[in-house]
N, C-alpha and C positions, 0 to 999 in steps of 0.2 A: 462588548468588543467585537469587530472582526476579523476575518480571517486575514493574511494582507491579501488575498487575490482579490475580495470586493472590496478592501480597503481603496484598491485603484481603479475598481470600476466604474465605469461611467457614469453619473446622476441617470441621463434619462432614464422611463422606463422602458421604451424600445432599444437604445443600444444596452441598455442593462443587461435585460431578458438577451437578447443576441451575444453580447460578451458571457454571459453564463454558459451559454451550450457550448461558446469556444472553448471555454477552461473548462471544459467538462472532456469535451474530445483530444483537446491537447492530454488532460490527466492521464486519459486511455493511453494516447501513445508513448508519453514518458513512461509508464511502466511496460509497457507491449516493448518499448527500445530494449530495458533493463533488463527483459526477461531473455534478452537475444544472449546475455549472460550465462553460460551455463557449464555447472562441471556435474557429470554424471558420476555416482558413488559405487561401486560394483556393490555394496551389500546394504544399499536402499531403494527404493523405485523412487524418492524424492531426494531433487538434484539441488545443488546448491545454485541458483541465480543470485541476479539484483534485482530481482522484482519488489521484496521487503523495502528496501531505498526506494524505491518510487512509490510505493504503496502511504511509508511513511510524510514521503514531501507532499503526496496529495493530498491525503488527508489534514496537514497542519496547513497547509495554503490555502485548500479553495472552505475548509470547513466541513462538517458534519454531512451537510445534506449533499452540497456539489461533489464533496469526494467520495462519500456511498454511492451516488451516481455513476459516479466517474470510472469506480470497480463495477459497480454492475454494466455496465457500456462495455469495458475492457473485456470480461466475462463472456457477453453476446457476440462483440469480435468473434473470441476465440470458437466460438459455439457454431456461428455460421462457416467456419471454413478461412478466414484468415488467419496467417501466420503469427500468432500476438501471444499465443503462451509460451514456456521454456525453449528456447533452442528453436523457436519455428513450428511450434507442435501448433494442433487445431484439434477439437474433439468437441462433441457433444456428449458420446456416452461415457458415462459416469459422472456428467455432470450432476444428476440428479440421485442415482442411489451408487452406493461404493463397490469401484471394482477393482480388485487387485492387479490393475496393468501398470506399465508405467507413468500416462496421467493418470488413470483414474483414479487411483490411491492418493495420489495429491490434490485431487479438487478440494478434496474440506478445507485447503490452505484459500483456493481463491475466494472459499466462503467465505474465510476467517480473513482477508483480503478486507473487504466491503463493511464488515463489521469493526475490523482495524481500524478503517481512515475514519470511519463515523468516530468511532471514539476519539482517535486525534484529533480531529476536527472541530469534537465538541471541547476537548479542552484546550486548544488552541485558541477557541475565540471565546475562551477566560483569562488568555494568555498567558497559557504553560508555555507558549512560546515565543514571549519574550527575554528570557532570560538563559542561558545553558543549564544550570541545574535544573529547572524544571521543565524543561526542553528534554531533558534528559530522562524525565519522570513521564512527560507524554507519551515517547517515543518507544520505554519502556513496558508502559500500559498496555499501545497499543499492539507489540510484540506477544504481549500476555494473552489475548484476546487471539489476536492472529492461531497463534500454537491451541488455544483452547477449540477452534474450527475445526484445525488440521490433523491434530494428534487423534480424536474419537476416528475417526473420517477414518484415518489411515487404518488404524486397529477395526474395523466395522468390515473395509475391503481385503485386508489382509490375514483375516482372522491372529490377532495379534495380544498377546495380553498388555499391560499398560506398561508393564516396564519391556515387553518388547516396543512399545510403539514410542517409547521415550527412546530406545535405544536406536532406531530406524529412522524417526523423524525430529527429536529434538535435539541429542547429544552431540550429533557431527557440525550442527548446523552453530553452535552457541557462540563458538568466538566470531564466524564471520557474521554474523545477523549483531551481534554486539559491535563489532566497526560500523556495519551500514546503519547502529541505532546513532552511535557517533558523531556520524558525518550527516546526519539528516539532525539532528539535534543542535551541531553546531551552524547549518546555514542560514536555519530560520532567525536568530535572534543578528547573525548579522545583519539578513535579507532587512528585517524594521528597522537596523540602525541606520543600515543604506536608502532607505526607502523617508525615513525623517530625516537625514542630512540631505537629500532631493528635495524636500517639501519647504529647509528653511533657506536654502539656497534660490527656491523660487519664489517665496514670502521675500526675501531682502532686495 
């Protein structure tokens, strides 16, 4: 199966190859938008965005390899000085080892960003997302993976033990990350049903 974003891509292999780097750059700024989303926690250094929602939709769209792309692109944005991570932030250090600032305890999330959508990705184009229940099982997976990046990350930079770094980085965040698993689980399986009521509309 495919993802739908190459579901509708072009046959050639030139406009192919060219519509791949689009949906790879658009990925980047659908979540670079998201992340403009932001509520700061006074008793965590990571803040609640919609970066998770975009993370999610790219990953179940473009697939496995475009949407780890797509985070790691986002990633490099943010790393040269564009405004694309939480709130407008931009940073390179701590992208690589943990510091207890306000990004840079959160970078292991953008890890676990890249690692998320690949796994969405991959089971999207077994088509966990076609349907809401297991839309709902992707979306959750890839949430699992996210938190397994971000939680070491935090506790490594913050000097943190694990039920502090559950307490800092997982607990505040459960019910809103559980809406945006939600609303990213429910668009995909309508997105195919819309995307095959176009196809037999244009078949008849």
């Amino acid at each position: 199966m495919q993802s739908i974003a190459l579901e509708i891509a072009p046959r050639q292999r030139i406009s192919r190859a060219a519509y791949a780097v689009m949906v790879t750059v658009a990925g980047s700024l659908i979540v670079a938008g998201l992340a403009q989303i932001k509520i700061h926690l006074g008793f965590t250094p990571v803040p609640i965005t919609g970066q998770t929602l975009g993370v999610l939709l790219v990953g179940a769209s473009l697939g496995p390899g475009l949407g780890a792309a797509s985070l790691l692109l986002y990633i490099g944005e943010g790393a040269v000085g564009l405004p694309f991570f939480a709130g407008g932030a931009h940073f390179a250090h701590g992208l690589v080892f943990p510091v207890c600032t306000s990004d840079g305890a959160s970078a292991g999330y953008l890890w676990g960003f890249v690692a998320a959508a690949g796994v969405v990705g991959w089971l999207s184009r077994r088509g966990w997302d076609r349907s809401l229940r297991s839309a709902i099982g992707a979306m959750l997976i890839g949430e699992i993976v996210l938190y397994a990046g971000g939680l070491p990350w935090l506790a490594a930079a913050c000097h943190l033990s694990a039920q502090g770094s559950l307490t800092s980085g997982l607990y505040p965040f459960v019910i809103g990350d559980t809406i945006k698993l939600l609303i990213a689980a429910g668009l995909l399986p309508v997105a195919w049903r819309g995307l095959e009521a176009l196809r037999r509309r244009t078949d008849s």
